[in-house]
N, C-alpha and C positions, 0 to 999 in steps of 0.2 A: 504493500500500500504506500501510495506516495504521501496522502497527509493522515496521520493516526494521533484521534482525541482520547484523550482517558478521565473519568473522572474531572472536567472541568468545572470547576468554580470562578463566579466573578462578582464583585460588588463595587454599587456604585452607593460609598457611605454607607447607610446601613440596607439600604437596599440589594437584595442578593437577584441578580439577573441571572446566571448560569446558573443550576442546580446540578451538576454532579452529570454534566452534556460527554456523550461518548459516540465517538463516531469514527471512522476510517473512508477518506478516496481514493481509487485506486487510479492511476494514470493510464491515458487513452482512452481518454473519454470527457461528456461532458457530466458535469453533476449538480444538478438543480438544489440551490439552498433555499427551501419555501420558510414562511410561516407571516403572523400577523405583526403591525406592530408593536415593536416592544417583547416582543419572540427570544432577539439575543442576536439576531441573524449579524447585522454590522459590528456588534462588541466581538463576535465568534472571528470574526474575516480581520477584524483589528488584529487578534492576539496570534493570529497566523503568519501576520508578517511581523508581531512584533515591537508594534503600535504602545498593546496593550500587555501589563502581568497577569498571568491568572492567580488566584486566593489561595487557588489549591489546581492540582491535576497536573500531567503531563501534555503536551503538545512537539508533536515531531512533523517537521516538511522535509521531506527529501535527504530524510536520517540526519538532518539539522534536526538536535532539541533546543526548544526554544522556553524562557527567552536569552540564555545562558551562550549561544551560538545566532542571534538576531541577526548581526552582521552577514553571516553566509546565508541566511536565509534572503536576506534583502538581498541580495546578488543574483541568486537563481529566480524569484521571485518577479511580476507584472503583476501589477493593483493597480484598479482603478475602485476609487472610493465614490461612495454615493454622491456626496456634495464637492465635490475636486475643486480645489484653489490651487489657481496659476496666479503666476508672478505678474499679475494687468502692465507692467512696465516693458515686461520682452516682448520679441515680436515671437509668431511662432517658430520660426527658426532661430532664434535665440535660445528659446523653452527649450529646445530638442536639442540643440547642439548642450546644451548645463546636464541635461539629464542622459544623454549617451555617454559624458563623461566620468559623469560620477559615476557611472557602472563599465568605465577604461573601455569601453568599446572604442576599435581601431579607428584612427579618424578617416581613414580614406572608405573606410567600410561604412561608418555614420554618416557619412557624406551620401555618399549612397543612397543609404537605408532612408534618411530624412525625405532625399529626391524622391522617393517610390511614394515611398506613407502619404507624402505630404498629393502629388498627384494623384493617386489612390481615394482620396478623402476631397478632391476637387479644394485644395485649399495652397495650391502652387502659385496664383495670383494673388493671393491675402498671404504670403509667407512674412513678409517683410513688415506688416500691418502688428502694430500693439496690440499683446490679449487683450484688453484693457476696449476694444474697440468688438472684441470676438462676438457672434451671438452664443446661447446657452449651446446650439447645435454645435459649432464650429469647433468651441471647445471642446466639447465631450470629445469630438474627434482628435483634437492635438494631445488631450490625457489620454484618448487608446492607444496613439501613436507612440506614446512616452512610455507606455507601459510594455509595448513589443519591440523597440530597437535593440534591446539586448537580448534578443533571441530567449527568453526565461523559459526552463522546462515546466514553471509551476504561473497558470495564471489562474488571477483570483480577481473576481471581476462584482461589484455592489453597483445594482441596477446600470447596467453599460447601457441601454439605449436610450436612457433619457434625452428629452431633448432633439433625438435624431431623427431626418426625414422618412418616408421609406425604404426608398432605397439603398441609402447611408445603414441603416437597422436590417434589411436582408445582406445587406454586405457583412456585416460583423456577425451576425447569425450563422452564414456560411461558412465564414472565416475560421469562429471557433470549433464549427464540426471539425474542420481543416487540420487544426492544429492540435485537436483530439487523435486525428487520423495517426499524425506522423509519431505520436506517442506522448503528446504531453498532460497534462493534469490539468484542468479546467474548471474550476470551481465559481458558480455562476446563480447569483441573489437575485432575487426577482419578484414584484409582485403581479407580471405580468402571467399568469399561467399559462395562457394558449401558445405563448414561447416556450417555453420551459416544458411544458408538453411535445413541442415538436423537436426542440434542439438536445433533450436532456435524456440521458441515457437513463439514468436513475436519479434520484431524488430524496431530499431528506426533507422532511417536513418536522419545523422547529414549532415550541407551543410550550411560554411558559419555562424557556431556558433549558428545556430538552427534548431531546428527537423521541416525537411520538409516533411517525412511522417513516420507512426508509423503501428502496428498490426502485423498481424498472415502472415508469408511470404506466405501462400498460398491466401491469401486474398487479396494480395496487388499486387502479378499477377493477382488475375482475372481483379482486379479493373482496370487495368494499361495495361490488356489482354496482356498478356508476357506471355513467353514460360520457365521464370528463372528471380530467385530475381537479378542476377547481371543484368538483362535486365531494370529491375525495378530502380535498383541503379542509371544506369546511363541515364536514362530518367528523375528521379529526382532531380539527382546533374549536369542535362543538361551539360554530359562528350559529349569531343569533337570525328569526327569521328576518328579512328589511324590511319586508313587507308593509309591518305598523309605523313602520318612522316613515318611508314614502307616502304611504298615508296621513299621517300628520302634515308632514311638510305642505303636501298637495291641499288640506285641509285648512291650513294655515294662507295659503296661497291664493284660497276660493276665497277668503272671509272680505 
């Protein structure tokens, strides 16, 4: 397994978020991180790169333990964070040239790599343009790009489509089956299901700071006899009906 949870704990003050979270990825493939919020989902992706200490438990990526080995972890690692803050004063090839270095990727090779991403991502005419100027789209696209120039065997990816057009969002969707193919580890947060249904090999669904069920989304309807993994979702994470709040609302709305 390339990333192996044990016994996590976390707390924020006295608040305990993780309860004793146990889990294992195995690379070559994609692997859907569900649940609602306040789940654990982004404190869990935190402490994988290292972000964050766990209270209690072990955590290991790519037989990096962490947080004790953060450093190598942050090396093999690609993260893209839910809320991503760029430097608004570089341009995007500034962003890209700071962040291929800090991970000593070759210059003649980053030079490159930037060339491809940045055409790739239709943002070869805005290279030179201050983040600072980016839309919410553009950027998402210059942090996916930051997050693959160093070739990482381990990505780790909090809500990546935000933000993006469609075909920007089928492009990265593609992308990650892609680099599942070649053998890497994909580890992929979402509250979108009907992605995560089609990109995600298997699936963990978090609830209340531990995985309440885990596998293959098509396995986990039949088990759960559901016609959709969001059906699955919210049978698991025992979501309430909406029904009566749209109701109100609409109620509210007629007065």
């Amino acid at each position: 397994m390339s990333i192996v949870v044990k016994d996590l704990h976390f707390s924020y003050g006295s608040t305990e978020i993780l309860h004793g979270l146990t889990f294992s990825v195995p690379s070559g493939q994609v692997t859907g991180l569900l649940g609602p919020n306040g789940a654990g989902k982004s404190t869990t992706l935190r402490m994988l790169i290292g972000l964050l200490q766990p209270s209690a438990g072990t955590v290991e990526v790519a037989g990096w333990t962490l947080p004790s080995q953060s450093f190598d972890v942050k090396q093999i690692v690609g993260y893209v964070p839910e809320a991503a803050t760029l430097y608004e004063t570089l341009t995007a090839q500034e962003f890209l040239e700071l962040c291929g270095g800090l991970h000593d990727v070759d210059e003649t090779l980053l030079r490159r790599r930037i060339d491809a991403f940045l055409e790739v991502f239709d943002l070869s005419d805005s290279r030179h343009q201050r983040l600072g100027a980016y839309s919410k789209g553009m950027r998402q696209k210059v942090m996916l790009a930051s997050a693959l120039l160093h070739d990482p065997s381990v990505v780790i990816l909090d809500e990546p489509l935000t933000g993006l057009d469609t075909d920007s969002a089928a492009l990265i969707k593609n992308l990650l089956t892609s680099l599942a193919a070649e053998g890497k580890t994909v580890l992929y947060s979402s509250h979108v299901l009907e992605v995560v249904e089609r990109v995600c090999a298997s699936v963990l669904i978090l609830h209340n700071g531990v995985v309440m069920a885990a596998g293959a989304p098509e396995d986990l309807m039949a088990q759960a006899n559901a016609r959709s993994l969001e059906e699955v979702f919210r049978r698991v994470t025992r979501a309430v009906d909406l029904q009566p709040r749209v109701d109100r609302m609409l109620d509210e709305l007629r007065r």
